[in-house]
DRENPA-3360 file (N, C-alpha, C; in nm, 2 decimals, always signed):
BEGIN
1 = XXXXXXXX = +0.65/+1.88/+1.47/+0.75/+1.77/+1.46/+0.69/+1.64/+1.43 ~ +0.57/+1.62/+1.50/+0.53/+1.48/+1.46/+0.48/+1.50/+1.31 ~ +0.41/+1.61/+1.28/+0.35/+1.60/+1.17/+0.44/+1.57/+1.03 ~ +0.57/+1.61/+1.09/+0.67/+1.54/+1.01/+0.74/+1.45/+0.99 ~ +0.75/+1.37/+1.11/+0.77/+1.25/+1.11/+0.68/+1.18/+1.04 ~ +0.53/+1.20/+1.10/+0.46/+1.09/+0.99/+0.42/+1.09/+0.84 ~ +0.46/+1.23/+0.81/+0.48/+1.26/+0.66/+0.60/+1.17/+0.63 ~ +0.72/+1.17/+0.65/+0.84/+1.12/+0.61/+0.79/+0.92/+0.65;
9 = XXXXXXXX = +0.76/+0.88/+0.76/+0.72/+0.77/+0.75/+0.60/+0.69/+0.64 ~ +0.48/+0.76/+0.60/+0.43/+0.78/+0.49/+0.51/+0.74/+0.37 ~ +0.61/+0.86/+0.35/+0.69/+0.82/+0.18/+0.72/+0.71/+0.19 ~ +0.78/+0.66/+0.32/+0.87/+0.51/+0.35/+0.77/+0.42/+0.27 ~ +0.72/+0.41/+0.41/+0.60/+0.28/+0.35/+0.53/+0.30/+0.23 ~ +0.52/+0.36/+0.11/+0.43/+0.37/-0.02/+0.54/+0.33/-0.06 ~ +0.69/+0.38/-0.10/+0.77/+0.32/-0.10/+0.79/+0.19/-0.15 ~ +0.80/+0.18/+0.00/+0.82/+0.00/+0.03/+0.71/-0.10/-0.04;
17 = XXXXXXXX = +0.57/-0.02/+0.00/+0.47/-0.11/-0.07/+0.49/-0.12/-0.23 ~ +0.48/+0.00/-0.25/+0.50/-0.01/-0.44/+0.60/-0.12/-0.48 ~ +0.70/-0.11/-0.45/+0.78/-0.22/-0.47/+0.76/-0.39/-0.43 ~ +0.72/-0.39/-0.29/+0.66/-0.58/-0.27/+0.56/-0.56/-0.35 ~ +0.46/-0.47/-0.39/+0.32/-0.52/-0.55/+0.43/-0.55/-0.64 ~ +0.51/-0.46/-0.68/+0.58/-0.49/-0.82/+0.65/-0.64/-0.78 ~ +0.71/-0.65/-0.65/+0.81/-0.79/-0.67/+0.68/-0.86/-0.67 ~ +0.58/-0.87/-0.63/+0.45/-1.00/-0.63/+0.42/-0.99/-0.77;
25 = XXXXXXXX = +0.36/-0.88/-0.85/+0.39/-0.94/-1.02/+0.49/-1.01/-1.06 ~ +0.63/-0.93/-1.01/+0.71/-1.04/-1.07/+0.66/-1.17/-1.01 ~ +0.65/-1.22/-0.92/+0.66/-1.34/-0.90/+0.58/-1.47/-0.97 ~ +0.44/-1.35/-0.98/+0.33/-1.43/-1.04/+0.36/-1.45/-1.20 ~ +0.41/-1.38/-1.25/+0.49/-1.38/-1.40/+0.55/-1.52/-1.42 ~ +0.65/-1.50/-1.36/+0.74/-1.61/-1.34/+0.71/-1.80/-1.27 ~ +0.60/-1.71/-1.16/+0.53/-1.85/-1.13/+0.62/-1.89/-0.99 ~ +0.67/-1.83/-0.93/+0.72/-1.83/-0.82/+0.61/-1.82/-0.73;
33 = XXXXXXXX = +0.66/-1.86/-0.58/+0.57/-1.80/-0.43/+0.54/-1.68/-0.47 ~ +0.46/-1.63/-0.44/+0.40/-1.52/-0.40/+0.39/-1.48/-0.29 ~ +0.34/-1.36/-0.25/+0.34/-1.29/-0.15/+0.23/-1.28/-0.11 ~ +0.23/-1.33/+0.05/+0.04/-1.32/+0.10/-0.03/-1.22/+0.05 ~ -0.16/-1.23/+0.03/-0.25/-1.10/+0.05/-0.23/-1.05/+0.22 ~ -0.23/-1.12/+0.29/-0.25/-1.07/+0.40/-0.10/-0.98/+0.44 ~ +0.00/-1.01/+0.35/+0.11/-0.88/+0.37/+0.09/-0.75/+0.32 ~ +0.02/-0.77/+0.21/-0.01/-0.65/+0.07/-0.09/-0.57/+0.18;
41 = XXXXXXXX = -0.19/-0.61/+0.25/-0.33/-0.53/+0.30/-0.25/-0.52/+0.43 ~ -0.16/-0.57/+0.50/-0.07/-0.54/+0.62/-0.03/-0.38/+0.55 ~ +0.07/-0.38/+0.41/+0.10/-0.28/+0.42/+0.05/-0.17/+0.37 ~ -0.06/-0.19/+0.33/-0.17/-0.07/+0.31/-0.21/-0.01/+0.42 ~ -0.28/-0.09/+0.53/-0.28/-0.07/+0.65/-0.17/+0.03/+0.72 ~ -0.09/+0.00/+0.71/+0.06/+0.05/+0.76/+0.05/+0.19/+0.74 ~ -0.02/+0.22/+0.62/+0.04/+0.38/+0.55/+0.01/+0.37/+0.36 ~ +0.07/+0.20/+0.34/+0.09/+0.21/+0.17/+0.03/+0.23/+0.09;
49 = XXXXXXXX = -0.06/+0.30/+0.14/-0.23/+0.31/+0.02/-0.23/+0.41/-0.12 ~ -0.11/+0.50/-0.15/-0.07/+0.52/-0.24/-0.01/+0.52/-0.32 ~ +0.14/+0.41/-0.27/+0.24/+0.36/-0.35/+0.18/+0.20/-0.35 ~ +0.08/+0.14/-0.30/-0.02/+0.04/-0.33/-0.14/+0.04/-0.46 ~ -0.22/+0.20/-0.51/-0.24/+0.22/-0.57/-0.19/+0.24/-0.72 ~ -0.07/+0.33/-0.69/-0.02/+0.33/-0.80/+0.04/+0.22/-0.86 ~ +0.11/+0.10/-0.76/+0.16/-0.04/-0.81/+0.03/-0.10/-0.87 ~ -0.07/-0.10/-0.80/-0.14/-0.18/-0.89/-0.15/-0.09/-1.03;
57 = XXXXXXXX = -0.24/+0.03/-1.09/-0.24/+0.05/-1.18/-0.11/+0.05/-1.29 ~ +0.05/+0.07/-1.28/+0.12/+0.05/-1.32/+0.17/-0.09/-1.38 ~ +0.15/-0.17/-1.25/+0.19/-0.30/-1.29/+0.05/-0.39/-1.33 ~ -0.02/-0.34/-1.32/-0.19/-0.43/-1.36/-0.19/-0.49/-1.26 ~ -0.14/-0.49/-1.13/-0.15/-0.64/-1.03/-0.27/-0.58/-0.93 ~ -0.34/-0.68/-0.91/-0.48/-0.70/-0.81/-0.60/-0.60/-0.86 ~ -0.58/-0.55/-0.98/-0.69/-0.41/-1.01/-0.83/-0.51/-1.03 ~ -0.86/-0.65/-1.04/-1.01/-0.67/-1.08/-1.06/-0.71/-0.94;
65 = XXXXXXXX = -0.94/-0.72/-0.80/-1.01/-0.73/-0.64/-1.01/-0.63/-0.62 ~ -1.20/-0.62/-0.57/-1.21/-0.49/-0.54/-1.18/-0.49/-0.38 ~ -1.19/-0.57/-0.28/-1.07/-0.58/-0.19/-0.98/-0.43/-0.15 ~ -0.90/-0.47/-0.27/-0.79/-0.35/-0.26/-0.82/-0.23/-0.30 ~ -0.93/-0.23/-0.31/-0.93/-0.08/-0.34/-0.99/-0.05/-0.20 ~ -1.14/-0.12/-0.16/-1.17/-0.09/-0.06/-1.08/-0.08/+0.04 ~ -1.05/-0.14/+0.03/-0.86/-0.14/+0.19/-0.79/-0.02/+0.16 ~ -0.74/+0.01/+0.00/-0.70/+0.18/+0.01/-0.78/+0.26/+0.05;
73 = XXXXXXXX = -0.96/+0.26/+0.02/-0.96/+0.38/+0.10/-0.99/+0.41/+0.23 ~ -1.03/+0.29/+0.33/-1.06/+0.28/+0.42/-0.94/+0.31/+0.49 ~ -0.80/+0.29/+0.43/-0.66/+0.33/+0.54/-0.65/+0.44/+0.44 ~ -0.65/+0.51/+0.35/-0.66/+0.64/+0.30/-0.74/+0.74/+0.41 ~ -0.86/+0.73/+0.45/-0.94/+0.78/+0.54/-0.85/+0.80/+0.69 ~ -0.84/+0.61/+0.74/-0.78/+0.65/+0.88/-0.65/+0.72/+0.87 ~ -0.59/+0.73/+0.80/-0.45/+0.81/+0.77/-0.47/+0.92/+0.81 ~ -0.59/+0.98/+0.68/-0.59/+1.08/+0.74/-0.66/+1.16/+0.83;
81 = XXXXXXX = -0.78/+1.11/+0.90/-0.77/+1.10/+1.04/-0.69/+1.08/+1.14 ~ -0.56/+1.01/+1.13/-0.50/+1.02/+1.22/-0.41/+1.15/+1.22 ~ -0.34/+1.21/+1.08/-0.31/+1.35/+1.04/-0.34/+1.46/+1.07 ~ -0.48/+1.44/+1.04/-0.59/+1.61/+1.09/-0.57/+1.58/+1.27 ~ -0.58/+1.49/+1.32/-0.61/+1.47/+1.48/-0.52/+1.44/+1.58 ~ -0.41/+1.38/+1.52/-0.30/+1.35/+1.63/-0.17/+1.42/+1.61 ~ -0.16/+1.49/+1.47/-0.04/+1.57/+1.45/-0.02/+1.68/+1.52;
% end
């Protein structure tokens, strides 16, 4: 049962992240506020390291910091460490 709950919490948050990358392109487009980095890498952190991946390659946003990639894989890893070990 947990192993399903944190699967289903997982989709949430890639989810969620894919979409605040896409609204931070929009913003930067437009030339509005932006959205901290330190939210982006919050929600990578969180779980979003694949709907964070894919927003960047989709929308071209943050792909020349390497940053964000290192942060996907390093919460790519603990994820799934926490998957194989606490589920």
């Amino acid at each position: 049962m947990a192993f399903l709950f944190m699967i289903i919490y997982l989709l949430i948050i890639n989810i969620i992240t894919f979409f605040i990358f896409g609204l931070d392109k929009l913003y930067a487009l437009k030339g509005y506020y932006r959205i901290s980095e330190k939210i982006l890498f919050l929600l990578i952190f969180l779980g979003g390291f694949g709907g964070s991946l894919i927003a960047m390659f989709i929308f071209r946003h943050k792909i020349r910091k390497y940053k964000f990639f290192l942060g996907n894989f390093f919460s790519f890893f603990l994820w799934l460490y926490l998957l194989l070990n606490f589920a």
